[in-house]
PAVEXDO-564982 format. One record per atom (N, C-alpha, C): residue in one letter; y negated, x negated, z negated. Coordinates in steps of 0.001 Angstrom, whole numbers, plus 500000, padded with zeros to 6 digits. Layout:
% PAVEXDO-564982
AYXZ/...
END
This chain:
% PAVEXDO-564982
X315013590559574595/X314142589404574831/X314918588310575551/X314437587794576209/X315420586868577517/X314393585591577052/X314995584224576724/X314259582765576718/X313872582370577936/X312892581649577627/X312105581101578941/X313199579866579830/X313607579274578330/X314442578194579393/X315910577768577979/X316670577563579119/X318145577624578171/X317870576605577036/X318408576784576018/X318059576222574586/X319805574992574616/X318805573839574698/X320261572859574499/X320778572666572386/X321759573083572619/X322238572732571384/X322787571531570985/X322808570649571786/X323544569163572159/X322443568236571135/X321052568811571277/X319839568194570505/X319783568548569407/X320142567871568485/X319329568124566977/X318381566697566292/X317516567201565430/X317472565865565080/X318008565266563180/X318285564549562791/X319355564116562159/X318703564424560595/X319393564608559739/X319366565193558345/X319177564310557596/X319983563063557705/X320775562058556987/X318990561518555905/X317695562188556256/X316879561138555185/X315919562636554364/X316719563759554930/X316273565184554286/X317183565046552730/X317005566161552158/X318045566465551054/X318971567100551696/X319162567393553087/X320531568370553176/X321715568198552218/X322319568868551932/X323002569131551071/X324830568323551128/X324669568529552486/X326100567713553079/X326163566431552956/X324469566066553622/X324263564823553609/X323795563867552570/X323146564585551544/X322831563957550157/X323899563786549056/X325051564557549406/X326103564874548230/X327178563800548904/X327389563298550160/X328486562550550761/X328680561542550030/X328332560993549051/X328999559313548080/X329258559679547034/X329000560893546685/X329238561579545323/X330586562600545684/X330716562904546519/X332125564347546825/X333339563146547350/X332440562306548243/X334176561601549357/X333996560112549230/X332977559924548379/X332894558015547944/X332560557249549040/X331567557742550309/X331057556899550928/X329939557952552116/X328682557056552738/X327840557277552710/X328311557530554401/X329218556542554586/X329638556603556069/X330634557897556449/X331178558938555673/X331802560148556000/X331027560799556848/X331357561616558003/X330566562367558919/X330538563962557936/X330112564608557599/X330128565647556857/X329919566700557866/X331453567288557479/X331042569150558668/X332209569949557261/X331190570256556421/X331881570795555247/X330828572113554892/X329575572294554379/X328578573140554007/X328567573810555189/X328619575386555075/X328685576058555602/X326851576350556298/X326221575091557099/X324934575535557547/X324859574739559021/X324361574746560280/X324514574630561028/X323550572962561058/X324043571873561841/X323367570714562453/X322721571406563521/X322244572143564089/X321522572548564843/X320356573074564581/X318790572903565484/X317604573486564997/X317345574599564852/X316753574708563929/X316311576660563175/X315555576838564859/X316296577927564950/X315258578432566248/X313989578470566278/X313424578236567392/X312154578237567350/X310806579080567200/X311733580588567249/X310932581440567194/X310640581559565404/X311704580648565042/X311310580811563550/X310881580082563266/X310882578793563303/X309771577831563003/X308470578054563590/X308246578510564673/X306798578847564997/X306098580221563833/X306798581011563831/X306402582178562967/X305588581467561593/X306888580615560949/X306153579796560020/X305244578613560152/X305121578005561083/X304153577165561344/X302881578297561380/X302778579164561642/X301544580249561878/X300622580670560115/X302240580992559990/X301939581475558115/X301059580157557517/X301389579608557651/X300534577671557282/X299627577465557492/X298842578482558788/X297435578025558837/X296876578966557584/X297585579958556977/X296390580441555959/X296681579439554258/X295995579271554107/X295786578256552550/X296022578397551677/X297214579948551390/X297077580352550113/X298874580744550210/X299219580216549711/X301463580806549162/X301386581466548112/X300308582245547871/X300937582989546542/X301848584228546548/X301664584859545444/X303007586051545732/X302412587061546329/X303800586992547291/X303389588531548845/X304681589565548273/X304442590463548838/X304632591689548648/X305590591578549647/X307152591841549907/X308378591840551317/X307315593284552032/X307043592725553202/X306334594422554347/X307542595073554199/X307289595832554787/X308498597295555512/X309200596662556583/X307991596305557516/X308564595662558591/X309212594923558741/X309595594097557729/X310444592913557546/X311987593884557522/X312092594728556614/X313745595698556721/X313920596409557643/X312690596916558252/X313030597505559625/X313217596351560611/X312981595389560428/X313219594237561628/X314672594002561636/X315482594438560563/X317201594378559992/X317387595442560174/X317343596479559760/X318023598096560713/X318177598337561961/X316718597755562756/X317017597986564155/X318253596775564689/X318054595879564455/X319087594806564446/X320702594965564532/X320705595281563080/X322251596273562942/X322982597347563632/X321298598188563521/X321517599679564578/X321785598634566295/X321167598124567047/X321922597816568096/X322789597002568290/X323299595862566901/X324388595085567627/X325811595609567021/X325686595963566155/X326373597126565471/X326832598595565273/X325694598696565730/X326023600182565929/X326308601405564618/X325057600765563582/X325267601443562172/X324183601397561736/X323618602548561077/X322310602917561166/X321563602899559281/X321056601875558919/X320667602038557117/X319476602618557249/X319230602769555855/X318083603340555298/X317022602698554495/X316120602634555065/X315044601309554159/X315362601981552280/X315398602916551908/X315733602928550766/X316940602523550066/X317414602527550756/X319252601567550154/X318872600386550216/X317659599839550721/X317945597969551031/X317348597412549843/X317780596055549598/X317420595548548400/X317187593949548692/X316278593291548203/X315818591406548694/X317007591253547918/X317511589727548070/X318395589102547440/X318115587458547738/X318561586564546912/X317800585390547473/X318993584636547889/X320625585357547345/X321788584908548041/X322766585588548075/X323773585868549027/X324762586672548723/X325477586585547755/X325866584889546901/X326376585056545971/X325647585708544177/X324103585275544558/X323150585949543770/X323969587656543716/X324151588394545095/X324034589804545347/X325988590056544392/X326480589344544392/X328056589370544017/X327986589339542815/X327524588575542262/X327282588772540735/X326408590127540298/X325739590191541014/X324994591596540120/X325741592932540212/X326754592676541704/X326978593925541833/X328108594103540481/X329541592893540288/X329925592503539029/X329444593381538303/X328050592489537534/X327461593268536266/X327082594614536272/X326870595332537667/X326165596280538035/X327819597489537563/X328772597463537920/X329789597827538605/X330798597665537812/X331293597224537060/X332121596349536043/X331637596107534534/X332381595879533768/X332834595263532479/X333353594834532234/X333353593802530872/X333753592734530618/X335446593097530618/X336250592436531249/X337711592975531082/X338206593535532426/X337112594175532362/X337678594984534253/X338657594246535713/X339040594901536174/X339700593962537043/X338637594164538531/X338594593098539419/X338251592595540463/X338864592289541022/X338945592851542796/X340137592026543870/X339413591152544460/X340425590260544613/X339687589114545865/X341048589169546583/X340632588363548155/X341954587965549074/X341530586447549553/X342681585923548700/X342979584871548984/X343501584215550374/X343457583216550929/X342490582071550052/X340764582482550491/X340230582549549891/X338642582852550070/X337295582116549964/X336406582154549993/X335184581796549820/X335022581397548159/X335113579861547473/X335733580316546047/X334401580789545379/X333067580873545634/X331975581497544530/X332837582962543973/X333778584125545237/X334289584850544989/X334940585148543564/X335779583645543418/X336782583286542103/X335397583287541154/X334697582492540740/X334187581623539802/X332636583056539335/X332835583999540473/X331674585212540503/X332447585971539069/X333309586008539286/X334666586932538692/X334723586743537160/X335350584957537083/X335646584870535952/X334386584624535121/X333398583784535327/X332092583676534784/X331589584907534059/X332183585984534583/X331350587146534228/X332343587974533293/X333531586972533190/X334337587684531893/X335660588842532569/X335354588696533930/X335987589865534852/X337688589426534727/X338367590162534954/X340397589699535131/X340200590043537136/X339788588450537395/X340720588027538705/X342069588614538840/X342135589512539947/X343414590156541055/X342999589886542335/X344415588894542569/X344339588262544337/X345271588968544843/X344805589301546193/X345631590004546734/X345426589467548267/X346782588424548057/X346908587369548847/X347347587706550407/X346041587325551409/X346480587472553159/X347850586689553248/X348691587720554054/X349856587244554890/X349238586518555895/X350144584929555979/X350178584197557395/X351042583924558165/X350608584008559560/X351801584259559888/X351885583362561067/X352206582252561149/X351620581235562468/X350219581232562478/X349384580763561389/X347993580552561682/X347213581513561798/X347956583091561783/X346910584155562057/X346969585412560587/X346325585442559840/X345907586382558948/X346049587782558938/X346515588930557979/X346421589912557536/X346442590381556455/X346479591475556020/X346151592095554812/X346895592543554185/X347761592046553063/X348902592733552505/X348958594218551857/X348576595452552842/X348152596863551759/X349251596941550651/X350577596910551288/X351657596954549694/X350828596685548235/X350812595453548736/X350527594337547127/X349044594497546728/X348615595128547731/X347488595693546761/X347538596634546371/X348131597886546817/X348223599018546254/X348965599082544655/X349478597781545165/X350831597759543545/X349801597131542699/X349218596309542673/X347874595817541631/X347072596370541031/X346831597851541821/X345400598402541275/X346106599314540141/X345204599375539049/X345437600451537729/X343908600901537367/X344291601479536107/X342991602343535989/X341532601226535329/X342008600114535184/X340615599110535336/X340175598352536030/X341670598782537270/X340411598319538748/X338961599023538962/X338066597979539102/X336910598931539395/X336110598438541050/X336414597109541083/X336086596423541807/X336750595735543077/X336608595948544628/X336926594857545534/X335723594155546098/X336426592980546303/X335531591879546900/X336058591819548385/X335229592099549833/X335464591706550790/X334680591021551410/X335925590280552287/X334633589136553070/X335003589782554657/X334132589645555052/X334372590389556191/X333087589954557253/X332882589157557926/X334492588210558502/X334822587390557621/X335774586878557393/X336355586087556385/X336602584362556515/X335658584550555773/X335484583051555298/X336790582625554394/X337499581692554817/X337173580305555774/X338443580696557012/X338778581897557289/X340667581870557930/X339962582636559158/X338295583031559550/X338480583187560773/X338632584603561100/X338812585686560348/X339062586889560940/X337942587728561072/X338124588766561863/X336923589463562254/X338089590713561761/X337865591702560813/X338877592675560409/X338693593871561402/X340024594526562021/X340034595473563098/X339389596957562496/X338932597868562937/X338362598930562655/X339851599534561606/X340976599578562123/X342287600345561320/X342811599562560437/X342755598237560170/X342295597404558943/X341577598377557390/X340223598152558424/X339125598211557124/X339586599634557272/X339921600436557704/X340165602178557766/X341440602462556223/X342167601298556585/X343327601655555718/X343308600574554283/X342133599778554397/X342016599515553156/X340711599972552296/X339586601233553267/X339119601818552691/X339754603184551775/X340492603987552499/X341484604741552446/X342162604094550358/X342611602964550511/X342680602900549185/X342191602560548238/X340871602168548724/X339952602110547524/X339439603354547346/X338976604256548539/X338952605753547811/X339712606544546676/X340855606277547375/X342182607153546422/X342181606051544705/X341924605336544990/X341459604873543520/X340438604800543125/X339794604819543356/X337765605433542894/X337491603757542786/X337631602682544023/X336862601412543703/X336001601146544319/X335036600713543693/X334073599986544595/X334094598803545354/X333449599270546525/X333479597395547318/X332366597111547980/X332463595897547616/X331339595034547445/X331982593992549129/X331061594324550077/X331295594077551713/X330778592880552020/X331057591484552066/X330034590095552104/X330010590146553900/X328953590766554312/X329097590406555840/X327933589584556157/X328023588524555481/X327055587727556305/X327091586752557455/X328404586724558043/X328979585871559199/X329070587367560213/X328636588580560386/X328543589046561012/X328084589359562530/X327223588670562527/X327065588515564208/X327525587022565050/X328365586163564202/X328775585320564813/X330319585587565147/X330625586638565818/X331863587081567070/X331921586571567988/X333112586148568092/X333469585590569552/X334000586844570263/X333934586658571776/X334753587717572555/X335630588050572410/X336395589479572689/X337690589870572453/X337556590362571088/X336792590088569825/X336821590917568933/X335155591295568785/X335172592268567649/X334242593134567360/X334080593566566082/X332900592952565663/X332419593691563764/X332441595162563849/X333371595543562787/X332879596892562131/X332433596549561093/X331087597220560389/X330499597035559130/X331178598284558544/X331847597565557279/X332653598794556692/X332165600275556141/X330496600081555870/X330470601076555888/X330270602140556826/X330102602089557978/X329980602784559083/X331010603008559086/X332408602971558417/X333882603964559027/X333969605220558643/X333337605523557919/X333162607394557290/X332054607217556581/X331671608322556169/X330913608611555130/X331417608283553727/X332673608823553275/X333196608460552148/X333331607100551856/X333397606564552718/X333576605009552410/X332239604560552057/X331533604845553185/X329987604442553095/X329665605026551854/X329628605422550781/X329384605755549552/X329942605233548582/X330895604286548713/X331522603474547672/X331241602390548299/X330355601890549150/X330110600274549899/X328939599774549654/X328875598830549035/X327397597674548698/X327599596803549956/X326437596456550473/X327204595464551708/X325817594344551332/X326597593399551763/X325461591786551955/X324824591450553264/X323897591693553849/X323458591043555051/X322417589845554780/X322499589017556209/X321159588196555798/X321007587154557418/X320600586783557243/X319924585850558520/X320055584478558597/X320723584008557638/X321299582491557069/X321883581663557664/X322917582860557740/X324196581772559199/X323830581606560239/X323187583094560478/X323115583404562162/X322249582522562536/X320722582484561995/X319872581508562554/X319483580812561566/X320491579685561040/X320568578279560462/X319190578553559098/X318939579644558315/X317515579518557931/X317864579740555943/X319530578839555967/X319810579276554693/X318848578965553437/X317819577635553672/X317384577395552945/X315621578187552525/X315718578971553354/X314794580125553449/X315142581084551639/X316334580940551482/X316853581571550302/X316519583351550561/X316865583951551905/X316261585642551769/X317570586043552020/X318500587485551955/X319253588104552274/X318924589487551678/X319764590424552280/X319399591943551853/X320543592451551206/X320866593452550198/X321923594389550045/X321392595390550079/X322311596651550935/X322167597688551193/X323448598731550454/X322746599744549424/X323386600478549053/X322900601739548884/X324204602015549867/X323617603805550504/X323715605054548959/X324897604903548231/X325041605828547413/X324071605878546177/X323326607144546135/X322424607018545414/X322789606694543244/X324053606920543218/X324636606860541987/X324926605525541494/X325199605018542698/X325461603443542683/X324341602151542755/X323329602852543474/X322167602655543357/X321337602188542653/X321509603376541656/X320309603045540076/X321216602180538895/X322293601952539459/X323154601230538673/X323100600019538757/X322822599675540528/X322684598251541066/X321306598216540753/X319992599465540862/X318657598765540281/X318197599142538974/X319512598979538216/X319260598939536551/X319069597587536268/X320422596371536731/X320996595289536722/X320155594566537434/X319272595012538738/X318882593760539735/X317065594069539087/X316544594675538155/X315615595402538098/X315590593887536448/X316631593624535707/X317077593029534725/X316365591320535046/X316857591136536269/X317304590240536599/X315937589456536748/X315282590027537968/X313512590267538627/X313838588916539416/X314429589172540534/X314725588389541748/X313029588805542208/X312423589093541816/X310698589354542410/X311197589754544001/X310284588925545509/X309670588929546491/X310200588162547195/X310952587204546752/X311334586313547448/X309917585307548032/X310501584705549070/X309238583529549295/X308398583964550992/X307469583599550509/X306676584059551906/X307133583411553208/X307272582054552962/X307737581856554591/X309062582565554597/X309888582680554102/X310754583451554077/X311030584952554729/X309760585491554200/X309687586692555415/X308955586762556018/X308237585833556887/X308136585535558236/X308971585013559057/X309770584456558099/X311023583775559224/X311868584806559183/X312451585422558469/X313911586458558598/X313282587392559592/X311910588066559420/X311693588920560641/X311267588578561844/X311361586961562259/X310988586843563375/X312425586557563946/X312915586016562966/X314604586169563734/X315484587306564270/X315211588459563042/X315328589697563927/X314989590438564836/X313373590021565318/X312803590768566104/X312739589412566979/X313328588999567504/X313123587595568389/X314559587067568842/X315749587341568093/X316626586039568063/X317763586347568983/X318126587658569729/X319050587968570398/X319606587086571837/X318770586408572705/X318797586091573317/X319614584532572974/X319007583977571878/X319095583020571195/X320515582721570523/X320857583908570203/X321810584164569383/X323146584050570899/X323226584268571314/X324172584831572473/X324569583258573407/X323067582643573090/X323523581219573974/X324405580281573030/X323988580853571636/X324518579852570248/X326017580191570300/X325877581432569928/X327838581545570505/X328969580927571525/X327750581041572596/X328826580267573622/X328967579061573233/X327582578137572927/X328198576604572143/X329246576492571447/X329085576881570297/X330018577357568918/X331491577662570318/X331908578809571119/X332901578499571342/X333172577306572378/X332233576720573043/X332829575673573455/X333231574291572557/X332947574221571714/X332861573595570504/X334937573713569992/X335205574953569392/X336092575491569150/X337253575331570347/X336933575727571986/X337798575458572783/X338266573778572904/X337464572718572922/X337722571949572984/X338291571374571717/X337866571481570512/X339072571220569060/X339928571345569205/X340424572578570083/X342017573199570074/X342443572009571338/X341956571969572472/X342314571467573205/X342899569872572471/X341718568950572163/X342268567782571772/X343259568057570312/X343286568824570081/X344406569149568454/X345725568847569500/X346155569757570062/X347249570021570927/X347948568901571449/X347087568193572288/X346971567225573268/X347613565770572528/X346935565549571435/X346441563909570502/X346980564282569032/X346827565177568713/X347719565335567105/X347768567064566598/X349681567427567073/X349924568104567008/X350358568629566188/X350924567882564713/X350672568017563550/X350008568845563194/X348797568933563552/X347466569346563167/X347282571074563862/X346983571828563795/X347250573007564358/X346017574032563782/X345596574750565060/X344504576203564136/X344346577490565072/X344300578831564486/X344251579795564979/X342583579428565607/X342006579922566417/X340974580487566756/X340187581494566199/X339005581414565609/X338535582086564699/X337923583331565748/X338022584326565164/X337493585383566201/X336022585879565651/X335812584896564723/X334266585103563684/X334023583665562753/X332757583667563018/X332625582473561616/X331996581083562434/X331518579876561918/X331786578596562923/X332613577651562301/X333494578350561375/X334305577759560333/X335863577679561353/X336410576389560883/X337389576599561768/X338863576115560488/X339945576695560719/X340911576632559430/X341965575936559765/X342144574266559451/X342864573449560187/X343787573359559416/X345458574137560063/X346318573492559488/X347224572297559384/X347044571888558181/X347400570473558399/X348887569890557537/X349581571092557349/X351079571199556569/X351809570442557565/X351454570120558479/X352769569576559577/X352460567792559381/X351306567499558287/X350941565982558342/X352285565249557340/X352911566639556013/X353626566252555380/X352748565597554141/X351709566265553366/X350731565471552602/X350431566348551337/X349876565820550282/X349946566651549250/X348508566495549607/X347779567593548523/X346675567646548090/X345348566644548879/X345794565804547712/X345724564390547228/X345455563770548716/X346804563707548954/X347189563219550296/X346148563335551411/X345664564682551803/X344673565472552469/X343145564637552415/X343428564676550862/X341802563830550950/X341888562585551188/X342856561591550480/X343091560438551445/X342759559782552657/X344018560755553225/X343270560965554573/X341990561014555198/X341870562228554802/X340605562741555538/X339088561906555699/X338873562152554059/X337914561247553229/X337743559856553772/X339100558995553362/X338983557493553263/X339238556935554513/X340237557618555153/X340705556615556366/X339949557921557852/X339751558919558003/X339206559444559014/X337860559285559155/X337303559328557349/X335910558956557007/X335202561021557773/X335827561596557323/X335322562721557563/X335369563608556483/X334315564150555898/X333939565332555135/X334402566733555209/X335225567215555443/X335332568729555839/X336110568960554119/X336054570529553820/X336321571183552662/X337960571074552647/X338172570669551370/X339515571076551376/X340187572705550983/X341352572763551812/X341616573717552104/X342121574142550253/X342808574016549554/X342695574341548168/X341694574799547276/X340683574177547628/X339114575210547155/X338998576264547515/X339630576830548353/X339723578209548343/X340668578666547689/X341507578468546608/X342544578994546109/X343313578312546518/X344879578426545567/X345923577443546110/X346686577865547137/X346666579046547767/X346742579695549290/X346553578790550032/X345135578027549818/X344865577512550732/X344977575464551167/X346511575365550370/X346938574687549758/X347487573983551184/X347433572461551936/X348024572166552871/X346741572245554208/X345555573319554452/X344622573385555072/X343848572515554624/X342485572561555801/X340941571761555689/X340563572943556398/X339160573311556169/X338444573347556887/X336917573032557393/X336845572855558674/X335839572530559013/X334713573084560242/X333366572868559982/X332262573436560282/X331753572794561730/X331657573779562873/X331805572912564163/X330704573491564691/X329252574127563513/X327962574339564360/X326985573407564329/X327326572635565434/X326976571036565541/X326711571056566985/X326158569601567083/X326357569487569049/X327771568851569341/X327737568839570634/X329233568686570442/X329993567170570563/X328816566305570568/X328884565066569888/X329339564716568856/X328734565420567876/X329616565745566616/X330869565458566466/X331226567010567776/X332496567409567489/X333444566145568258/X333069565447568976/X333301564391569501/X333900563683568843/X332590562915567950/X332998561803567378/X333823562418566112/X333792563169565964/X334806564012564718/X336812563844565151/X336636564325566170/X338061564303566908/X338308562417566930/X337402561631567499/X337664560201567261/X338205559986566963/X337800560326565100/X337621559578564201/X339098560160563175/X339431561164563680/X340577561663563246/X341530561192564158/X341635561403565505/X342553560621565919/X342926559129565781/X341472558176565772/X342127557137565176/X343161557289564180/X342802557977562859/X343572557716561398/X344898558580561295/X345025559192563201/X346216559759562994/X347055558791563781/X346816558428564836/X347589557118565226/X347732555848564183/X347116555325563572/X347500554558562936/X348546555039561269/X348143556401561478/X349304556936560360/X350706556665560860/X351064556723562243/X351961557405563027/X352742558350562691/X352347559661562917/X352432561314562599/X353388561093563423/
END
C-alpha cells in the first residue's frame, strides 16, 4: 500500500491536557510540571490514520458491547509477520493478550513454580524483574557484556547458572532499553542452550518492526523447529503504530504441550475479547500500515542521527551506541562523573528533562538514562537545548 501524500511527523498535537501517562505523572516522578518528558515508552506522534479512521467508522454503530476477536483480525498479523519477517504462525497457536507484560506473567505461572529459577539479561525492561519476583520465582541475571556502548550476550555465564530448576528464559528481543536487534548466530547459540537444558523461552518481540538499516529481526522462533517448540513469543501493534492504549497484543505458541499449559493458566485468568475498537484498530494497522511504517523509521532515524551528532559536537561526556532497533535511545552518561542521585539532579532539576533512569533497569544500568526520541524533531530539539544549557553551566 503506497500513501497518498508523505505523512509529516514534525506535527503532533500536544498531550499535556489528556491523561497521557508521561504527561500526567511529570510533578509526581521529577517535581515539576515544566520537565519535557521523553521517558514512557509511547510515541508523541499521531496514531496513524488509517487507524483512527477504522475507529471513527466502528462509532457510527451505537452499541460497544462484547465482540467476539474475527479471524481476520490474526490473519491480519500472520500475513504481516509472514512478509516482513519472513515466519509463518498458525491461527491456532495465537492467543489475545491485553499486554505483553500481562503475557509474561502467565507464561511464569503457566511454565514455572514457586521457587523455580528465571533468566533475565540485564540491564532490562524492569516489569521483567518485578514479573519474576512477584510470582515467588528465584531471579537469574545473566548480565550483557559492554563494550564501548555496544552489547552482547555472555553464553559462558549463562551456561554456568542454569541447573535443574531452571525452567525459564526471559528474552527481549530487540532489547529494551540498550538498542540491540540480536544477530541470527546470537539467538542460534542461545537457543542451542536452552534446548540442551529443556528451558523455556518466553520471546518479548514487541519492538520488532522498528529496525533500522543494516540490521535485521529474526523472530526466534523461526531458527529451527526445535527451538520453535520451546518459544512463546509476544507480538502486538503498540509500538509500531503508537496504539498502546488500545490495550491488544497476541502470544503465539506453536508447541502443542505448551499450549494447554499456557491455556490452562490464561483460560484461569479470562483476559475475555479484549475491546472492540481495539480490533478494528490492530487490524487496520496490519492490513494498512506498511507504507506508514517505513516513512516512521526514517523520522525515528533522523531523530537518532542528529542526537548523536549534537552529543559529539556540544557534550561529549555524554555518549550512545546507535540503536539498531527500538526508538529508545541508551545515553551514556558515566563520563558526567555523577552518582545515581546525581543523574537525576541533573537531569530532572537543572535540564528539566524527564527521561528514565538508567538504574531502573537493574543496577547494570547504573551511570545511563534513557531516552524516547519518537517525537517530532522539535522535541528532539528543544531536548538537546535544554541539556546543553545544564551542561555548560555544569562545566563538564
Amino acid at each position: 500500500m503506497e500513501l497518498k501524500d508523505s505523512i509529516d511527523f514534525n506535527e503532533a498535537p500536544s498531550r499535556v491536557q489528556t491523561n497521557a501517562e508521561k504527561y500526567a505523572l511529570r510533578k509526581k516522578l521529577f517535581g515539576s510540571d515544566e520537565v519535557l518528558p521523553m521517558w514512557v515508552a509511547d510515541m508523541d506522534i499521531q496514531t496513524p490514520f488509517f487507524v483512527m479512521d477504522a475507529i471513527r467508522d466502528r462509532l457510527k454503530h451505537p452499541v460497544l458491547g462484547y465482540e467476539e476477536i474475527p479471524d481476520s483480525l490474526f490473519q491480519s498479523q500472520i500475513e504481516w509477520i509472514q512478509e516482513r519477517h519472513g515466519y509463518s504462525i498458525q491461527r491456532e497457536w495465537m492467543f489475545y493478550s491485553p499486554s505483553v507484560v500481562a503475557s509474561i506473567n502467565l507464561c511464569i505461572k503457566a511454565f514455572t513454580e514457586p521457587g523455580d529459577k528465571v533468566i533475565v539479561q540485564p540491564p532490562v525492561y524492569f516489569p521483567f524483574y518485578s514479573s519474576v519476583t512477584k510470582n515467588e520465582r528465584v531471579l537469574i541475571k545473566n548480565t550483557l557484556i559492554e563494550n564501548e556502548g555496544c552489547y552482547s550476550m555472555d553464553f559462558d555465564a549463562l551456561e554456568a547458572s542454569i541447573d535443574e530448576s531452571t525452567k525459564l528464559f526471559l528474552l527481549c528481543s530487540p532489547h529494551n532499553p540498550v538498542g540491540r536487534v540480536w544477530s541470527e548466530e546470537e539467538l542460534t547459540r542461545l537457543g542451542e542452550i536452552c534446548i540442551r537444558h529443556d528451558i523455556v523461552i518466553l520471546a518479548d518481540e514487541i519492538h520488532s518492526d522498528l529496525i533500522f538499516k543494516g540490521s535485521k529481526h529474526r523472530p526466534l522462533a523461526s531458527i529451527s523447529k526445535e527451538l520453535e517448540n520451546r518459544t512463546i513469543t509476544c507480538y502486538g501493534p503498540g509500538k509500531t503504530f503508537n496504539m498502546a492504549g488500545l490495550s491488544i497484543s497476541t502470544v503465539s505458541v506453536p508447541n502443542e504441550g505448551l499450549r494447554q499449559r499456557f491455556k490452562q493458566v490464561y483460560k484461569s485468568i479470562h483476559f475475555a475479547e479484549g475491546t472492540v475498537l481495539g480490533h478494528v484498530g490492530f487490524e487496520a494497522a496490519y492490513t494498512k500500515g506498511e507504507a506508514w511504517l517505513e516513512e516512521l523509521l526514517e523520522h525515528i532515524q533522523g531523530n537518532i542521527d542528529y542526537l548523536d551528532i549534537c552529543l559529539k559536537e556540544y557534550m561529549p561526556s555524554i555518549t550512545m551506541q546507535k540503536p539498531e532497533g527500538t526508538y529508545l535511545v541508551w545515553l551514556d552518561c558515566r563520563g558526567l562523573g555523577l552518582s545515581n542521585e546525581g543523574l537525576k539532579d541533573f537531569f530532572y532539576k537543572e535540564a528539566k528533562l524527564g527521561l528514565s533512569l538508567g538504574s531502573s533497569f537493574g543496577g547494570e544500568g547504573s551511570g545511563f538514562m534513557r531516552i524516547n526520541i519518537a517525537t517530532p524533531r522539535s522535541t528532539v530539539e528543544e531536548a538537546v537545548s535544554r541539556l546543553h544549557t545544564a551542561y555548560e553551566a555544569r562545566r563538564f
